[in-house]
C-alpha positions in Angstrom: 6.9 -5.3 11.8 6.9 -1.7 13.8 6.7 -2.4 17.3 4.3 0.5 18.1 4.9 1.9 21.6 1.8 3.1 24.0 2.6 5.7 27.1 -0.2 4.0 29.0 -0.1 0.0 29.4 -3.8 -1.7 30.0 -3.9 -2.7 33.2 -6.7 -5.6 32.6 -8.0 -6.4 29.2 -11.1 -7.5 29.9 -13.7 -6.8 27.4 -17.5 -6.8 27.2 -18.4 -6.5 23.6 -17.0 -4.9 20.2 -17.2 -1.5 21.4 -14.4 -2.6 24.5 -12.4 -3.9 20.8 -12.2 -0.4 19.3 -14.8 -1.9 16.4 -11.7 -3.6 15.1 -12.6 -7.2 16.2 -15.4 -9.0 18.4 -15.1 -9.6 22.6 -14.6 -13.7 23.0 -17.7 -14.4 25.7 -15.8 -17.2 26.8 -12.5 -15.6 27.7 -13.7 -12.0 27.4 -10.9 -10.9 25.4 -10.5 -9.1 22.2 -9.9 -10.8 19.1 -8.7 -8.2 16.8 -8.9 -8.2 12.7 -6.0 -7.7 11.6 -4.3 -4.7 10.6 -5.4 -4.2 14.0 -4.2 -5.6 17.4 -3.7 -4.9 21.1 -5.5 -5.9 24.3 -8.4 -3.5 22.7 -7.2 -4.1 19.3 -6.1 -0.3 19.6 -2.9 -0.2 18.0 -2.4 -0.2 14.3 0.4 -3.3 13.0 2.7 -1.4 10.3 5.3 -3.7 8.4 8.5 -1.9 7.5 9.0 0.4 5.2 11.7 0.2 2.3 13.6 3.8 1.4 13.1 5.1 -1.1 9.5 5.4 -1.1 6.4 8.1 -1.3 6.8 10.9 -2.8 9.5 13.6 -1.8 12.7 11.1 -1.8 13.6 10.8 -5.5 13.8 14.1 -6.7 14.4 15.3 -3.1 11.1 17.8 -2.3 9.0 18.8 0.2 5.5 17.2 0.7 2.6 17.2 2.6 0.6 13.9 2.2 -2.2 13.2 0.3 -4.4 10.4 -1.5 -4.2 7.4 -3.2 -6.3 6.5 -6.3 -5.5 2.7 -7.9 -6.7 2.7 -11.8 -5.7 -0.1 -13.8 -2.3 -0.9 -12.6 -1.8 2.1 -11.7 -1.3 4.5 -8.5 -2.0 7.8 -8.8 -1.2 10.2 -5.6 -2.4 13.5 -4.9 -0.4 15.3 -3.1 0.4 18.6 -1.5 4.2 20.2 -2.7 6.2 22.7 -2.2 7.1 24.7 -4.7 10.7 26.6 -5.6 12.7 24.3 -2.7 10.7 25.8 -0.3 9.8 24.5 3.4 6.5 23.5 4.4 6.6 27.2 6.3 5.7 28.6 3.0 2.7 26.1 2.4 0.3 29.1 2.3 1.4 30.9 -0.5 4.2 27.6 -2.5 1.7 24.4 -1.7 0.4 23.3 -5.0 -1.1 19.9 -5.4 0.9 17.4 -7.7 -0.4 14.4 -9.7 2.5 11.7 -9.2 2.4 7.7 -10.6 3.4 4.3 -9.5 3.5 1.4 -11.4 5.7 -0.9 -8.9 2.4 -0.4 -6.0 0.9 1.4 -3.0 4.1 2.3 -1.4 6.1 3.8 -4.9 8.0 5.4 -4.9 6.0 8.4 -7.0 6.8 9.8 -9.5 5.2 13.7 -10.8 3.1 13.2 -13.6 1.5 16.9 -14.0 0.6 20.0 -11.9 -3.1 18.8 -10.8 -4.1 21.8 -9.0 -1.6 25.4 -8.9 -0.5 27.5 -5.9 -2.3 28.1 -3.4 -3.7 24.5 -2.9 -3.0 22.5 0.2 -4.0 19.3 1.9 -5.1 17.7 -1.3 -7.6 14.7 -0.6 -8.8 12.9 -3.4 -11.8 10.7 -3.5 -13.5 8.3 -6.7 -17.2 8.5 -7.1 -19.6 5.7 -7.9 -20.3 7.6 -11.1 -16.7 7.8 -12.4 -15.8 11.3 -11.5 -12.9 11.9 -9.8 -13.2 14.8 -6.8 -9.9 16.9 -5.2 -10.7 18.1 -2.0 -8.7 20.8 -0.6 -8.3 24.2 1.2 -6.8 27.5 -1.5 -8.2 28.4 -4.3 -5.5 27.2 -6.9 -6.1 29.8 -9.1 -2.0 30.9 -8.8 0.5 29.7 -11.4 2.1 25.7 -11.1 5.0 27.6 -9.5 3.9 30.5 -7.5 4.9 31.4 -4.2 8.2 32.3 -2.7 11.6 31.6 -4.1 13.3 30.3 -0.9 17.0 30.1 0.5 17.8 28.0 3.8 18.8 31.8 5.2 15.3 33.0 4.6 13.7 29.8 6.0 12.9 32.2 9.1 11.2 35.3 7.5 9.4 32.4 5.2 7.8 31.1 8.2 6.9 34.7 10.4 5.6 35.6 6.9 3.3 31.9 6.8 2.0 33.1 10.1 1.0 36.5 9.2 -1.3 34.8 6.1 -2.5 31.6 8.1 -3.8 34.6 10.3 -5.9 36.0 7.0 -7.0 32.6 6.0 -10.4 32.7 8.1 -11.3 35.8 6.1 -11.2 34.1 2.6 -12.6 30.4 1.4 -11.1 27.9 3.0 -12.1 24.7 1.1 -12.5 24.7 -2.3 -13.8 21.5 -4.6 -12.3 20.3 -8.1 -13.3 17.9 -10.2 -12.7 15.6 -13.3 -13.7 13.0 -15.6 -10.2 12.0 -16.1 -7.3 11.0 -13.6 -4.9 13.3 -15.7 -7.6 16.5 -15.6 -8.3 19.0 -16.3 -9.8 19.6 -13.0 -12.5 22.1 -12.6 -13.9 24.0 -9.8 -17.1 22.4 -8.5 -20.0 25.3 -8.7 -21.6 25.3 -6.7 -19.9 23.9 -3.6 -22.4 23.8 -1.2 -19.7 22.3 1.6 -20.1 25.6 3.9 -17.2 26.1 6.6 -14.9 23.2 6.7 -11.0 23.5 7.2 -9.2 20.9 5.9 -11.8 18.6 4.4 -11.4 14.8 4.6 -14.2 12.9 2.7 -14.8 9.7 2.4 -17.7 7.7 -0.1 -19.4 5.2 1.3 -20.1 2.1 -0.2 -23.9 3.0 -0.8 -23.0 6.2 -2.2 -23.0 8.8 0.6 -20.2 11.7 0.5 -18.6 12.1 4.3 -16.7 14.9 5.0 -14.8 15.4 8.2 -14.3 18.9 8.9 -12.2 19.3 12.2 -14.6 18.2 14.9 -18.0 17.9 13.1 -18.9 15.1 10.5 -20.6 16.1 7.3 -22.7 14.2 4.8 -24.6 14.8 1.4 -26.1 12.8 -1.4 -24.4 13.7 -3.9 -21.1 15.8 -4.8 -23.1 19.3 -4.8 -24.4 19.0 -1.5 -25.9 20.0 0.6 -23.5 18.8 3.1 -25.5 18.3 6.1 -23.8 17.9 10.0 -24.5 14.7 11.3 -22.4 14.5 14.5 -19.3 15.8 16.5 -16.5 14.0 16.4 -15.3 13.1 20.3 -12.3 13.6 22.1 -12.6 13.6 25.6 -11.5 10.1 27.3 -8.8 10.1 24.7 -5.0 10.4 24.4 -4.5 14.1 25.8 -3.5 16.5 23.4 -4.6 18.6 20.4 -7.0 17.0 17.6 -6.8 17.7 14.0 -7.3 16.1 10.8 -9.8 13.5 11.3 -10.4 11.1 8.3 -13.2 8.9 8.6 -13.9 5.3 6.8 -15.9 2.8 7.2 -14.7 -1.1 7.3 -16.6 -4.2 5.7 -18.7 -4.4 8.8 -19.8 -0.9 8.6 -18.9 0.6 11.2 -17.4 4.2 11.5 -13.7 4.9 12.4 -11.7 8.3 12.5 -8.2 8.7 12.0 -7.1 11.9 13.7 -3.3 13.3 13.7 -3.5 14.5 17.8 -0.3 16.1 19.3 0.8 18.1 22.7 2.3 21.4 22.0 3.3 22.1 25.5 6.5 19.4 25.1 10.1 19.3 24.3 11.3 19.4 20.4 14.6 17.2 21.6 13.3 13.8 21.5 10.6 12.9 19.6 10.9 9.0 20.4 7.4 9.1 22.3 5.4 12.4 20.9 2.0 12.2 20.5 0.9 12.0 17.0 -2.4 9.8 16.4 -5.9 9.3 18.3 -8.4 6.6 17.1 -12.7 6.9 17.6 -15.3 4.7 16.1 -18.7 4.1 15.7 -21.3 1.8 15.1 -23.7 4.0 12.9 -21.3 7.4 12.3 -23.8 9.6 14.8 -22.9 7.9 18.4 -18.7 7.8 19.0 -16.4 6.6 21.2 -12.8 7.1 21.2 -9.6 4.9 22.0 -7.7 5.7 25.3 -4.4 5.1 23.3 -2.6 6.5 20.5 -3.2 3.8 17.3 0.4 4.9 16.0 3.4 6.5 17.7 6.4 8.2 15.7 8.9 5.2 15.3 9.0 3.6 12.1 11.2 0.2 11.4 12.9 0.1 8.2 13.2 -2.7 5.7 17.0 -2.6 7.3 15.9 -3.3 10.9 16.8 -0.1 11.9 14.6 1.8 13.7 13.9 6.0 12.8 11.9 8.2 14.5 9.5 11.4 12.8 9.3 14.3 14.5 5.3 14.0 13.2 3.4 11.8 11.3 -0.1 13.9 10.2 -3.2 14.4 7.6 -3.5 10.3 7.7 -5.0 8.9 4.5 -5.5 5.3 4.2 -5.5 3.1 1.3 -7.8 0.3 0.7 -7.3 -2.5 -1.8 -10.2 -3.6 -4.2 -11.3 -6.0 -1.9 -12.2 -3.2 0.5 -9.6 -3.9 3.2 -7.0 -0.9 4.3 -3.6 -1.9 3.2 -1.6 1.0 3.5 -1.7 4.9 5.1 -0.3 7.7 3.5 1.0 10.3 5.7 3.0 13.9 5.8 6.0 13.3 8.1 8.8 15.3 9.4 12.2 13.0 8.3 13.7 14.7 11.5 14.0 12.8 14.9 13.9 16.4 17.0 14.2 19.9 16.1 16.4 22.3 18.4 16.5 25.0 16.5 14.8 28.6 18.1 11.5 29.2 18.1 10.5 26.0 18.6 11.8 24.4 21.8 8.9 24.5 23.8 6.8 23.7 21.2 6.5 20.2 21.1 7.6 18.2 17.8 4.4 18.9 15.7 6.5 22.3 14.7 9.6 20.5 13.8 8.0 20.4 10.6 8.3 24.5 9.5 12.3 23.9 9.6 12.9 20.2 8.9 12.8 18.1 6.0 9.3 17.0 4.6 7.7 14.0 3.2 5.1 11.9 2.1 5.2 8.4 3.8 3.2 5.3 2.2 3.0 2.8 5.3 2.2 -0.3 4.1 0.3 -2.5 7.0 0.2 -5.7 8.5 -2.9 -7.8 6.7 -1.9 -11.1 6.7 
């Protein structure tokens, strides 16, 4: 199992009710101490339990490519991922002009490893989270419009890898002047997938929905939570997501879910760009919050996940980042897995990025979707 490392130790783990628990277990009145569900544990049941992880795996290992994460849909046996990809061996420093948004299968489970199917969604489509609706449409969040060709973009060289990215920064720049988020849908798995008209999602960056079990569409959209009715909108804000109190750093990405008790959580990727790029061992890469009712949230002193994964091997590997976390739940409701975009390099020393912290070792390293399967037993 991955021994999950914490900068900060609790000094006392005294607890007064499920809130002191992170909502991931109940406070014991007798012993006032947390009893954590698993895959959760901890003194606060803080810290998500990963088992190890068995190369090769995801999607980006076998054919060797670069990806972003995604999302997991189970249909019948099978696993279909929707995930962000580099086109023409291109570096994620391209992703604003090469990311397109692949439809890969497993048959063999969760973890994969994936396999491409079809081109869901064509350049320029980018953090591709898909969702199932209680009517049987199937729903592609994501930020580009996709209306490039399957392999648009840059043709890319490892001696261009620089211009690639001072030319990614110059767009990323542009991207607040054009839509950000767009909406496809389908009736099928395999597609076609149309663009939903009309969206009715408004500003939103990176869009993270989640159903819940009575129906409701949530969308995370950096630090605001958004909810509607029905696919179409209108997406209403509900609340701001918190992060004051927790791990210090930059927030981004925040998925939300809801577990079998119904209460709220939020999954953010958090990092500290103000660090060194030569050891990644203990970067900052994750920050929990929950909630009881998805309006009122509190948010975990400590990271829920740190940047050392243990390998079905024993050995131990570090990411240089682990963002846009997805989880996976089984039938039964219960998450099983989380699907992640990681950096497969343990530091980056390569100029411009030294005092940058890890989260950029990504631009120049080697990319990949990571299926962590958890601890639930």
């Amino acid at each position: 199992k991955e021994d999950v490392l914490r900068k900060t130790t609790p000094i006392s783990s005294f607890c007064a009710d499920g809130l002191d628990c992170s909502l991931n277990g109940f406070c014991d009145h007798i012993t006032h101490q947390c009893v954590c569900e698993k895959p959760w544990g901890g003194h606060y049941c803080e810290v998500l339990q990963f088992l190890s992880v068995a190369f090769p795996q995801g999607y980006g290992m076998t054919p060797n490519v670069t990806s972003w994460g995604g999302g997991i849909i189970h249909d019948n046996g099978t696993y279909h991922l929707y995930v962000s990809r580099m086109t023409n061996n291109c570096s994620l420093s391209t992703w604003v002009k090469n990311s397109r948004i692949d439809h890969a299968v497993s048959t063999t489970g969760p973890t994969g490893p994936y396999y491409f199917h079809d081109v869901a969604i064509n350049t320029f489509s980018h953090n591709a989270a898909p969702i199932a609706l209680p009517d049987g449409t199937y729903v592609i969040f994501h930020i580009g419009s996709g209306e490039g060709g399957p392999n648009g973009g840059n043709n890319c060289t490892t001696g261009s890898q620089f211009l690639e990215l001072q030319e990614s920064r110059l767009l990323r720049r542009n991207l607040f002047s054009v839509s950000r988020n767009m909406v496809h849908v389908s009736a099928s798995l395999y597609g076609p997938w149309k663009p939903l008209v009309p969206k009715n999602l408004g500003d939103c960056n990176n869009p993270a929905p989640w159903v819940h079990p009575n129906g409701t569409i949530y969308v995370g959209c950096r630090g605001i939570l958004k909810r509607a009715d029905h696919i179409s909108g209108p997406f209403i804000e509900i609340a701001s997501f918190p992060n004051s109190g927790g791990p210090n750093g930059i927030y981004e990405d925040p998925q939300i879910y809801t577990d079998h008790h119904g209460n709220f959580h939020c999954l953010y990727h958090a990092y500290e760009l103000n660090a060194s790029s030569f050891n990644c061992s203990n970067s900052l890469v994750s920050a929990h919050a929950y909630s009881r009712d998805g309006l009122t949230w509190n948010i975990s002193k400590y990271p829920p996940y740190g940047t050392q994964v243990v390998q079905s091997t024993g050995e131990t590997i570090t990411l240089a980042t682990r963002e846009r976390p997805k989880p996976f739940f089984s039938a039964s409701g219960k998450m099983t897995h989380l699907v992640q975009g990681v950096c497969g390099s343990p530091f980056c020393a390569s100029p411009p990025y030294q005092n940058h912290g890890c989260v950029n070792c990504k631009y120049l390293q080697w990319d990949f979707t990571l299926v962590s399967p958890l601890d639930i037993d």
